[in-house]
N, C-alpha and C positions, 0 to 999 in steps of 0.2 A: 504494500500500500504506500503509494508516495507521498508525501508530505501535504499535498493542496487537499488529497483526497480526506485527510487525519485534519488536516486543522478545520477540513467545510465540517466534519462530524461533533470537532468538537466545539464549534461556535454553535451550532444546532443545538447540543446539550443545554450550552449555557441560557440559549435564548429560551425555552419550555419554562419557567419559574416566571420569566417576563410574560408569555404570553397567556399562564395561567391567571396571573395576577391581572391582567388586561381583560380576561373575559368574565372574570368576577365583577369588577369594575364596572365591565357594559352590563351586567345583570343588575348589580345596585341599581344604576340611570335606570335602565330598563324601569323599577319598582318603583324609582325615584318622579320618571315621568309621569307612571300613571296617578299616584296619587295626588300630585302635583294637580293631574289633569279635576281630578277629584275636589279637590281644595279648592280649586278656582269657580268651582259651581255652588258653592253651598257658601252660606251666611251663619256665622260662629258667633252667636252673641257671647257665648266664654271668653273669647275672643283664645284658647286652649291650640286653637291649631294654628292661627296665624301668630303666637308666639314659637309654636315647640317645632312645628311642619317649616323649617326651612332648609335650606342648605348648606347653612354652618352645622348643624346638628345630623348626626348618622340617620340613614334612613331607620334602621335597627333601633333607635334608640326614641323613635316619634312617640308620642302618646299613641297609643291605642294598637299600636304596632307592636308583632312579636317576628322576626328572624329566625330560620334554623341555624343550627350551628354549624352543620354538616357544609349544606349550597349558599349558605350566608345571600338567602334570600326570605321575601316577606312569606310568611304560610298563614298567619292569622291578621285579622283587621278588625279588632272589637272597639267601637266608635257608636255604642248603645247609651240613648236616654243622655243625653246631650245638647238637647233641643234647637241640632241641627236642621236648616231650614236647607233646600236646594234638589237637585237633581243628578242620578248615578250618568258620569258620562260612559262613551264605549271603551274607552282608553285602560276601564277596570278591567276588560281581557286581558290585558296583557301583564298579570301579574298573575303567572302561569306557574307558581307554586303552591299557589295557596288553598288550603286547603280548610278554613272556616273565615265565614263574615259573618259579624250581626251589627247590622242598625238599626234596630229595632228602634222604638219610641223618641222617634224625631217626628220632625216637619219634612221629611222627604217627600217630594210631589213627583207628578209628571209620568208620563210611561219608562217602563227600562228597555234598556237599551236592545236591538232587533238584530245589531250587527251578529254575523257571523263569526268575528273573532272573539264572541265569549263564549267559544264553543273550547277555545284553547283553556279553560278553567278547568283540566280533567283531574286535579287534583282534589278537586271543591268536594268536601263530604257535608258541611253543615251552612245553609244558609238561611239567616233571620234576616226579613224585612218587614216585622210585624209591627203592626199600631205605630203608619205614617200614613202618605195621603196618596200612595202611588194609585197609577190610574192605569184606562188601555187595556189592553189584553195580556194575558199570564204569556210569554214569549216559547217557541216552541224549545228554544235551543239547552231550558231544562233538562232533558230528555238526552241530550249529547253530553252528558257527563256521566261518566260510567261511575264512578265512586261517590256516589249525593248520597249520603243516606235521610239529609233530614232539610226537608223543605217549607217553611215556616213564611205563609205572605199574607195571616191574617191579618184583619181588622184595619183593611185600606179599601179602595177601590175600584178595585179591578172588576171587568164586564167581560162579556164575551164567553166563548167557551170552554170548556178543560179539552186542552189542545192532547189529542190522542198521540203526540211523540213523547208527552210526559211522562205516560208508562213502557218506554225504551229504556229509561234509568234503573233497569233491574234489581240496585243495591238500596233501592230507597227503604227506609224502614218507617221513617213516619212524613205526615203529610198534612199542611193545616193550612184551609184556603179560607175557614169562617169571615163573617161577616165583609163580605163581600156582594156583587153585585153580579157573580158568574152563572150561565144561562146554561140551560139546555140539559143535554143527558149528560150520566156520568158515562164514559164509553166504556164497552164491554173489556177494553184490551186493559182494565185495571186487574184484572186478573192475573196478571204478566208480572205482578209486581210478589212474588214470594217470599219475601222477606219483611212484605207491611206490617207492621204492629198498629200505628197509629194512623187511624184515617179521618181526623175533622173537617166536613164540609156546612158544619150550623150554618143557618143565616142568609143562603145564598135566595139563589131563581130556579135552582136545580127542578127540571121535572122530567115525566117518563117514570120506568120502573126502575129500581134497584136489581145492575146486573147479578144475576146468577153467579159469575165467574167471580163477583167480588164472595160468595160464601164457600169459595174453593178455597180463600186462603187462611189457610190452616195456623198458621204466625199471628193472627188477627189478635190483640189488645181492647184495643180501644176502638169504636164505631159510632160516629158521633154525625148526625144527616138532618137533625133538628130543625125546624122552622123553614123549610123548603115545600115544593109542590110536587112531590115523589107521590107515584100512582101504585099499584097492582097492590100483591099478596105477598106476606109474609113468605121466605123458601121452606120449605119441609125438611130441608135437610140443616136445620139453624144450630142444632145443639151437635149433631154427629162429623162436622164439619171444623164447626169456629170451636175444635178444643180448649184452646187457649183465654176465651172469649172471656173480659172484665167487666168490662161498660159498654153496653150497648143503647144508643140514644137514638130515636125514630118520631119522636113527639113532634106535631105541628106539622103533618104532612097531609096526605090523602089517601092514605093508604087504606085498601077495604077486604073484605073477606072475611074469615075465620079463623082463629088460632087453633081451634084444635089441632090434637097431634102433632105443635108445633116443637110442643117441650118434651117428644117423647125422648128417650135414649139421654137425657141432660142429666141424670144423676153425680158424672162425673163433673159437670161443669161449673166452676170457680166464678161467673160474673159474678159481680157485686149492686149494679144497678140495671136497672130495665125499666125504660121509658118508653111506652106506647100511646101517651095521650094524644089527646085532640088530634084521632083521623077516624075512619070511617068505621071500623075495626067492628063485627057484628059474633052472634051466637053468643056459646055462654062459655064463662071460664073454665078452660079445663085443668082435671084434676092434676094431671101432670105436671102443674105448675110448681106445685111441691117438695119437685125434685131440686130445684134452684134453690137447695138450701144454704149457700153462702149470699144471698140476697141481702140486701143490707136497704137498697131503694127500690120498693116496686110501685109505677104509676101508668096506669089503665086509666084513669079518669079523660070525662071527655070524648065515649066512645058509643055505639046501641046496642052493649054486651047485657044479656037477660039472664036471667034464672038468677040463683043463686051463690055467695057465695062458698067454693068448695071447704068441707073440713081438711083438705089436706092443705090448707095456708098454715094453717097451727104448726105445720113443719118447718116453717119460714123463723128457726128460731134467733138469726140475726139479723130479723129486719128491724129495722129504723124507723122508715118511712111508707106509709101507704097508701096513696092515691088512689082514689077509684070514684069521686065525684060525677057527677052528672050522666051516668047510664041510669042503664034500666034494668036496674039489679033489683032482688027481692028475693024474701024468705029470712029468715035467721042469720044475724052473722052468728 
């Protein structure tokens, strides 16, 4: 090996540490832009960020900001309940590490962002956007993030409908679109989602029936569809299905038919509440009801359930609460 060949190898050596350090560099900016881009939209009466958010100060070291240690890059953005006014621009794509946000309880408005570069968030396992003012439609690109597991965009504004690439996010495990202003069915492809524990959709425009496919999932926690204009029948297969099943909330819909034989096979099942008032809910209570003996809240009231009610409630020995106002019940309790 002749000497030009030995020294290009080892000026190569030497320059790797330079070049390592240069593309760390361009990763901070990279961070540094977007939230920058971030900053420039929103109104800080704390005035917390146009102190701490500048570029004398590490991006690493901002308020609300956490760094790995590993990619000495941003992974978390908690900037909750700060009475943030403004709008998320697209620019948050591009802090392509990160893997939770919450901004929860601001004055955040406006729709979010449509771009396809916050498809590049495939880190994102936890995002809070609850109790602000966002508006528009829930964005599809949700749905393009394979590791979300928890998608939190209550108690804002949002219309339109639950866009069916949302349940493309396989890992999701919980999901809370309450009080909102979202229309239309729930699509059948939430079914796709096996790993759901939590699903609150209170408060919306929701109607049509309650897919089938959502009682296939077995992981199910929490069920929570309250104060919507959801149609048909209870599924038959409610207790043999949702093993797992805690809270189930159905109250303030439309929903009609009969429960019997709804609860059969539920002796093993642990809910804790069950809310069925004010829908259309007809016949008489069945005995099986019984079996829900970790009951803690049961409400029926509000319904044109007849006869009487059964002895086998007296099994219900940790209930609390129990609802059953305005049918047409009769005989002995």
């Amino acid at each position: 090996m002749d000497i030009t060949t030995v020294l290009f190898h080892l000026a190569l050596l030497l320059s790797l540490p330079t070049v390592s350090i240069a593309l760390i560099k361009r990763s901070i900016q990279t961070d540094q832009s977007a939230l920058f881009a971030l900053k420039s939209q929103l109104f800080d009466s704390s005035n917390l960020l146009r102190k701490n958010w500048t570029a004398n100060v590490s991006v690493c070291n901002w308020f609300g900001v956490t760094c790995s240690s590993r990619h000495h890059r941003v992974v978390s953005l908690n900037l909750s309940y700060l009475g943030l006014q403004g709008s998320i621009p697209p620019e948050i794509g591009n802090l392509s590490f990160l893997s939770s946000i919450d901004l929860s309880g601001n004055n955040f408005h406006g729709n979010l962002p449509m771009e396809e570069g916050m498809v590049h968030l495939r880190r994102l396992r936890y995002i809070s956007l609850a109790n602000n003012n966002f508006g528009g439609e829930v964005p599809p690109w949700f749905g393009s993030l394979p590791n979300l597991r928890v998608l939190d965009l209550s108690s804002n504004s949002f219309v339109g409908g639950i866009p069916i690439s949302l349940f493309n996010a396989s890992k999701l495990e919980s999901i809370s679109i309450m009080f909102n202003q979202v229309q239309g069915n729930i699509p059948r492809e939430i079914g796709n989602l096996g790993n759901l524990k939590i699903l609150r959709m209170a408060n919306n425009q929701l109607t049509g029936f309650i897919p089938l496919t959502l009682f296939n999932i077995s992981s199910l926690q929490i069920v929570n569809l309250t104060n919507n204009t959801l149609t048909g029948d209870l599924p038959v297969n409610l207790c043999s299905e949702l093993s797992n099943l805690l809270e189930f909330y159905l109250s303030s819909n439309k929903l009609s038919g009969q429960i019997l034989s709804r609860f059969d096979n539920c002796s093993e099942l642990r809910v804790r509440e069950l809310s069925l008032s004010s829908n259309v809910l007809s016949g008489t209570l069945p005995r099986e009801i019984g079996n829900l003996t970790m009951l803690k809240v049961l409400s029926l009231g509000q319904n044109t359930f007849a006869g009487g009610i059964p002895a086998e409630t007296g099994k219900l020995q940790n209930l609390e609460l129990l609802v059953i106002d305005g049918c047409d019940l009769t005989g002995k309790f």
